[in-house]
C-alpha positions as CSV (number, residue, x, y, z in Angstrom):
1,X,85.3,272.0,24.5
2,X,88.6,271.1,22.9
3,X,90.0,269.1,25.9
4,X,86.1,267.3,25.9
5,X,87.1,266.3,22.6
6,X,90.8,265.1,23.4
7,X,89.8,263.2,25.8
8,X,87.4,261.7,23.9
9,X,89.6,260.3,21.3
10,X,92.0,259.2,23.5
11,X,90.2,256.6,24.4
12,X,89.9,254.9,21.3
13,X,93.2,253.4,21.1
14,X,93.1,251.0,17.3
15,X,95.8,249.1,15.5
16,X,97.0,246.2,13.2
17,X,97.7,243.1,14.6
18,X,101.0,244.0,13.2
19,X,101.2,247.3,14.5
20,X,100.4,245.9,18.5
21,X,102.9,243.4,18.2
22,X,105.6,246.0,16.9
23,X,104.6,248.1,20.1
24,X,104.2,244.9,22.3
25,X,106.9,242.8,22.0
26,X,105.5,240.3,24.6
27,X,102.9,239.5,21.9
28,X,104.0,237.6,18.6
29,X,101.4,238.0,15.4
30,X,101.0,234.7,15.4
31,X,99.8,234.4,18.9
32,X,97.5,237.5,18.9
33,X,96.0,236.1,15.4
34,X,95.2,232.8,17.1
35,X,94.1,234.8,20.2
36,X,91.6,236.6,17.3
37,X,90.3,233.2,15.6
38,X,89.5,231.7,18.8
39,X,87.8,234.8,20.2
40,X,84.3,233.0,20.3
41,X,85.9,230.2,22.8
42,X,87.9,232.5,24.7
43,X,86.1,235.2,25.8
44,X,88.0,238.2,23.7
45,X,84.2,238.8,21.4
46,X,82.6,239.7,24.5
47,X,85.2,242.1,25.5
48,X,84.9,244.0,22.2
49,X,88.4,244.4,21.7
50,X,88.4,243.0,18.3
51,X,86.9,245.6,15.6
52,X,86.2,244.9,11.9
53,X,85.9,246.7,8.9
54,X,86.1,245.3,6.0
55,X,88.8,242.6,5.8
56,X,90.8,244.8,8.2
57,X,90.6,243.7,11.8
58,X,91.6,246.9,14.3
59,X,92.4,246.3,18.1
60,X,90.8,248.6,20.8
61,X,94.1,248.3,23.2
62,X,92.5,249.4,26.1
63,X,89.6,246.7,26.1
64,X,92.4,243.9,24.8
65,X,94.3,244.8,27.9
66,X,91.2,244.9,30.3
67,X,90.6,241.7,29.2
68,X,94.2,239.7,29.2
69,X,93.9,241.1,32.9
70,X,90.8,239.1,33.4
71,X,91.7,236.2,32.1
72,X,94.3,236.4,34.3
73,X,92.2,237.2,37.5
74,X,90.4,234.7,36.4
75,X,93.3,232.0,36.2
76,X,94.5,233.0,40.0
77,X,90.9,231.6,41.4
């Protein structure tokens, strides 16, 4: 039961804006805030990735990573 439950949050990987550009350098605030206020337009509210609560917006890195892949699969067409 305890490695159910490891696994389990494991996959729920959140952050600040802030803290995923500290750990992903490739990505400036600025960029991923823009990335965020467009996210109607651009496809990143259907991929869930974005999570509010409150005023504080979380990002679900697994799901913002799926979908920068996509948008780049979906560039190469």
């Amino acid at each position: 039961m305890q490695h159910k439950m490891e696994a389990i949050q494991l996959a729920f990987v959140y952050c600040t804006v802030k803290q995923f550009c500290d750990q992903n350098p490739a990505f400036t605030e600025g960029g991923v805030r823009a990335l965020i206020y467009n996210e109607d337009n651009n496809g990143l509210a259907e991929s869930s990735a974005i999570v509010r609560i409150g005023r504080k917006v979380l990002i679900d890195q697994v799901k913002f990573f799926a979908w920068v892949e996509a948008q780049n699969k979906r560039g190469s067409k």
